[in-house]
N, C-alpha and C positions, 0 to 999 in steps of 0.2 A: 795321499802321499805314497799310495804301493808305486814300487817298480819292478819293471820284467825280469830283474837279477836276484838274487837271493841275500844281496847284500845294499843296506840303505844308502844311500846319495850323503854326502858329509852336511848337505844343507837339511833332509831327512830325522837325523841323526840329532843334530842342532836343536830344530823341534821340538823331537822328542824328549830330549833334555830340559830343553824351556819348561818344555808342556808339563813334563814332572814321569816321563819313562825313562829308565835308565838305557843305558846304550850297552851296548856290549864292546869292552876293550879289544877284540881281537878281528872286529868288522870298523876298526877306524880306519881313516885315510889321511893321506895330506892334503889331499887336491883342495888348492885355494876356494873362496867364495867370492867372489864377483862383487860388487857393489850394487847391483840391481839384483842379485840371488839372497843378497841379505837384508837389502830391502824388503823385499817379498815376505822373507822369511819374518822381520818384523810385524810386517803387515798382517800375517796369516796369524803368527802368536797374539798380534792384538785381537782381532776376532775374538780370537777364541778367550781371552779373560774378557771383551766385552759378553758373550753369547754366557759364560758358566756365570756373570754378574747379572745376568739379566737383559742385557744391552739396552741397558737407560742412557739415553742421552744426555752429554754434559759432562762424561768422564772419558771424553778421546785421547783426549793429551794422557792421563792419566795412563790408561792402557796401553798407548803409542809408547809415554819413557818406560812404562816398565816392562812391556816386553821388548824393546831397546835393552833393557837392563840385562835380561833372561836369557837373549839373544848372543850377547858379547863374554856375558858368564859362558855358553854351551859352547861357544866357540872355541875361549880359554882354556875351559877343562877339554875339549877334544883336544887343542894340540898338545898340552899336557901329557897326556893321555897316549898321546902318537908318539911323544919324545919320548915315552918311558917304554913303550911296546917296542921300538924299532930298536 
């Protein structure tokens, strides 16, 4: 997830918040996320509670809706987040 700037990508950022790092309120952004950036972004959080569950198969779905879930949370609290910093 590094990037060549000193400050993280709002899909980045997202992640991190899923994943369970806090973000830092004065490195937020507005810049929209895409529909295929947040896909991704689903995609990449499920991994990762498949990989820290062990990744036993037969719990996709599972890890698909809830980091859908983790995902839409991070996104929420960033704009939040951006309304109250701007």
């Amino acid at each position: 997830m590094p990037t060549t700037n000193s400050h993280p990508t709002r899909r980045e950022r997202a992640l991190r918040t899923a994943l369970g790092a806090p973000a830092a309120a004065s490195q937020m952004g507005a810049e929209p996320v895409e529909p295929e950036q947040r896909q991704a972004m689903i995609r990449e959080a499920a991994y990762f509670l498949a990989k820290n569950r062990g990744s036993g198969a037969g719990h996709e779905l599972e890890d698909w809706l809830a980091a859908e879930e983790q995902i839409e949370l991070a996104l929420t609290q960033e704009e939040r987040t951006t309304a109250l910093v701007s």
